[in-house]
PALOPA-501356 format. One record per residue: x, y, z of N, C-alpha, C in turn. Coordinates in Angstrom, 3 decimals, decimal comma, padded with zeros to 6 digits. Example, Ala and Ser with C-alpha at 12.3 -4.5 7.8 and 13.67 -1.06 7.14 Angstrom:
PALOPA-501356
013,190 -005,690 007,800 012,300 -004,500 007,800 013,200 -003,300 007,800
012,850 -002,250 007,080 013,670 -001,060 007,140 012,900 000,030 007,870
//
This chain:
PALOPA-501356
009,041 -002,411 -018,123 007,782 -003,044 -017,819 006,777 -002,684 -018,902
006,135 -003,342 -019,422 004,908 -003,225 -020,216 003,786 -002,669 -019,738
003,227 -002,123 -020,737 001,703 -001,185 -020,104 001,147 -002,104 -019,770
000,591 -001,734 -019,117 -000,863 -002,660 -018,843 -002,291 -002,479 -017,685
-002,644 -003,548 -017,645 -003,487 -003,214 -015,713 -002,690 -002,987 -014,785
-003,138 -002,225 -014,027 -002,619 -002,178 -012,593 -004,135 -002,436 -011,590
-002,983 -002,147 -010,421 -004,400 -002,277 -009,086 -003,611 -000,794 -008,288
-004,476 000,232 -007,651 -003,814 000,838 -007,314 -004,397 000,935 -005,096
-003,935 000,233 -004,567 -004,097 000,882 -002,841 -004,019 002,173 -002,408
-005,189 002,622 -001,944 -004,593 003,958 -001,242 -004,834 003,692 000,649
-004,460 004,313 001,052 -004,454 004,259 002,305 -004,357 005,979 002,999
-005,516 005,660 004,021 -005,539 007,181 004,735 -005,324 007,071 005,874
-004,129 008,173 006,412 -003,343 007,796 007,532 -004,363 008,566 009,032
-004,206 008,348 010,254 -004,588 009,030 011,023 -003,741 010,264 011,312
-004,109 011,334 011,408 -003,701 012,625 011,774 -002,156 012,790 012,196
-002,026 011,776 013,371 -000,906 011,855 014,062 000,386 010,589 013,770
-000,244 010,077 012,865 000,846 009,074 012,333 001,999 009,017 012,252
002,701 009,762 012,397 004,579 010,108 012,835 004,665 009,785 014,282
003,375 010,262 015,007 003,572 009,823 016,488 003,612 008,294 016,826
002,635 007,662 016,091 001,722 006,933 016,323 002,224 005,426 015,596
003,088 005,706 014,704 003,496 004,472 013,705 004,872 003,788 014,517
005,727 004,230 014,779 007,037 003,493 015,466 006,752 002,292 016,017
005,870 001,684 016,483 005,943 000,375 016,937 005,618 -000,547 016,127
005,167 -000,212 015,371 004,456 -000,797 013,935 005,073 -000,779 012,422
006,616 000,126 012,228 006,680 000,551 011,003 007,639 -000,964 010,905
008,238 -001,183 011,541 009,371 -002,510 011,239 008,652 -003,446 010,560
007,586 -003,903 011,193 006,811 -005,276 010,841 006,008 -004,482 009,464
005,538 -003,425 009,467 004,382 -002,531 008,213 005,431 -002,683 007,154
007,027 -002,637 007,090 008,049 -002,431 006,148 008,450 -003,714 005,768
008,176 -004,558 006,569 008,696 -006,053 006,401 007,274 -006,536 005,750
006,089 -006,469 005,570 005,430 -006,409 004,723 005,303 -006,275 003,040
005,828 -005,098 002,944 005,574 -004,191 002,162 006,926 -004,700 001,207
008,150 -005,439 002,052 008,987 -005,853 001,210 008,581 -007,469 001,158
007,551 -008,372 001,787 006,855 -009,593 001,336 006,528 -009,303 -000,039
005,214 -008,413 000,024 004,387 -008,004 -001,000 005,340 -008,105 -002,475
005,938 -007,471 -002,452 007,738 -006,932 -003,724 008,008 -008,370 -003,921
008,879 -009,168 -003,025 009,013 -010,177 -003,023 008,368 -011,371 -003,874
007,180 -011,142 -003,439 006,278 -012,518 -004,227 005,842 -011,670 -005,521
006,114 -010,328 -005,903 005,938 -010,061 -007,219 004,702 -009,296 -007,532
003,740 -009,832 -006,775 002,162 -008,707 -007,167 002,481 -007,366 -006,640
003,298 -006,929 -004,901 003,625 -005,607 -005,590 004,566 -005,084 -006,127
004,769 -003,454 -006,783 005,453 -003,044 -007,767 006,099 -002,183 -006,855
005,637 -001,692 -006,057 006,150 000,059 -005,285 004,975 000,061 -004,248
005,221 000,992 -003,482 004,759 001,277 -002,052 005,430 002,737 -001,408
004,549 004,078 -001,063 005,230 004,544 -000,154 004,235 005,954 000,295
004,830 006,462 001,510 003,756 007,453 002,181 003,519 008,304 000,716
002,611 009,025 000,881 001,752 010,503 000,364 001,662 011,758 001,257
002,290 012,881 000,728 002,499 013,794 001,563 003,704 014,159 002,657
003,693 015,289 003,506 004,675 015,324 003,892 004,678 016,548 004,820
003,702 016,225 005,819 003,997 015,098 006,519 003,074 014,278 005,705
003,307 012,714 006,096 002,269 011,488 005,502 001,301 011,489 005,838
000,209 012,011 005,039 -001,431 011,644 004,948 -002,387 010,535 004,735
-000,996 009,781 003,717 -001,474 008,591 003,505 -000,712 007,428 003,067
-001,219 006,691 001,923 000,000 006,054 001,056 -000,025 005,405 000,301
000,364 005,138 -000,774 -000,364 004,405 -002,045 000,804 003,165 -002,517
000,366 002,360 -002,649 000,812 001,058 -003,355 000,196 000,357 -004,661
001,145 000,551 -005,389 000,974 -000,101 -007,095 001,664 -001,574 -007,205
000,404 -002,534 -007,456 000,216 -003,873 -007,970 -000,089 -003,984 -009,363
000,554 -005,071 -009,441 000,632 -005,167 -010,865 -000,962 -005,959 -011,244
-001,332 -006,799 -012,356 -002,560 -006,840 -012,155 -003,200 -008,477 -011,524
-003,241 -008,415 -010,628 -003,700 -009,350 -009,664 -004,742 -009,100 -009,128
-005,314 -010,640 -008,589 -007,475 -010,119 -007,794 -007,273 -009,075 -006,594
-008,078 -008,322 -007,117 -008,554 -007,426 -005,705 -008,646 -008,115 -004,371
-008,986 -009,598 -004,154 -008,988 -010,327 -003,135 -007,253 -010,267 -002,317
-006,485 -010,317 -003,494 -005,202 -010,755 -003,188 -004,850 -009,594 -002,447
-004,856 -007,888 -002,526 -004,627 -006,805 -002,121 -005,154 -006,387 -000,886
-007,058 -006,992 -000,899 -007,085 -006,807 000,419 -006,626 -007,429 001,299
-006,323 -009,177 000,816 -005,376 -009,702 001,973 -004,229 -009,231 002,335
-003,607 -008,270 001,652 -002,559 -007,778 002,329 -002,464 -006,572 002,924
-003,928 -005,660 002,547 -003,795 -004,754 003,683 -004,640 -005,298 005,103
-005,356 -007,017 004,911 -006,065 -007,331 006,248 -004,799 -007,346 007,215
-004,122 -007,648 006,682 -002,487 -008,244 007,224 -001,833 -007,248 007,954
-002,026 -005,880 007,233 -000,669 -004,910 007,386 -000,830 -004,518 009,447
000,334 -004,672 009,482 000,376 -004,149 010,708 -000,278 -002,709 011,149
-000,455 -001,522 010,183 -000,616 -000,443 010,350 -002,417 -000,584 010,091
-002,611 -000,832 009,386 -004,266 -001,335 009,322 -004,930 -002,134 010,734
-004,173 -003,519 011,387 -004,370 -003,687 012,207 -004,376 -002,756 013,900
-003,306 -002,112 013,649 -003,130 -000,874 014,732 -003,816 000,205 014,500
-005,141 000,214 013,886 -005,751 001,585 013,877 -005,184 002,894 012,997
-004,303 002,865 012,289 -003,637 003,837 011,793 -003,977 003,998 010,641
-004,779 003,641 009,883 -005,234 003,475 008,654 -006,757 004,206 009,032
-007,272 005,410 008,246 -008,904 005,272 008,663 -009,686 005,156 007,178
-008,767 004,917 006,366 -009,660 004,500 005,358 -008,866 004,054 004,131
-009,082 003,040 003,222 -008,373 002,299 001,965 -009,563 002,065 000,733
-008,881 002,527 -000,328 -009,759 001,538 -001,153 -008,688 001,419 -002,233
-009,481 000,447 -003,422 -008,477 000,121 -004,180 -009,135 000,685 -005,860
-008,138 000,680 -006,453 -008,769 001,558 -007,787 -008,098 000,705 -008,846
-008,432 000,805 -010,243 -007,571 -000,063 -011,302 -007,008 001,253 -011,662
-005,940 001,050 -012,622 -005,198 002,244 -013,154 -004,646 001,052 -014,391
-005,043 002,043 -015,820 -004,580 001,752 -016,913 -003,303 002,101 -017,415
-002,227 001,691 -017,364 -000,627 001,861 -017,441 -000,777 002,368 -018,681
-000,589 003,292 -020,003 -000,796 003,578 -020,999 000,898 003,890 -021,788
001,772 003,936 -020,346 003,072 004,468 -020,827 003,888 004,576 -019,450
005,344 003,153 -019,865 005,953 003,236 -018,429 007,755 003,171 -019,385
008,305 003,485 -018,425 009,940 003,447 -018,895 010,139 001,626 -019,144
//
């Protein structure tokens, strides 16, 4: 892949999110492999361990396009999310 722009998602999980995600992770994963699919995203996956949070790297597409897909995410809709934002990240050097 070539350097370049990115878009970077973060996502902050609620406390108890191992408890709290199972009804939600099927459809949150079937997402997350849409996103891959149509190409704007690159990767996706928890932060931490246990998961605190979770970050997803887009390649460089509108910020509009990203929040529509976390308006979407099942885990955002279920409360499990208490906070996202999105950041650019300058790729300077990738395999």
């Amino acid at each position: 892949m070539a350097a370049g722009p990115h878009r970077l998602l973060f996502y902050d999980y609620v406390e108890d999110i191992l408890e709290r995600r199972a009804p939600h992770r099927e459809a949150h994963l079937a997402r997350i492999g849409e996103g891959i699919a149509g190409g704007g995203m690159l990767m996706a996956g928890a932060v931490g361990d246990p998961p605190t949070g979770a970050l997803f790297v887009f390649g460089d597409v509108p910020d509009a396009d990203i929040t529509a897909f976390a308006d979407g995410d099942p885990y955002v809709a279920a409360g499990l999310v208490t906070g996202r934002r999105v950041v650019p990240w300058t790729v300077v050097a990738s395999s």
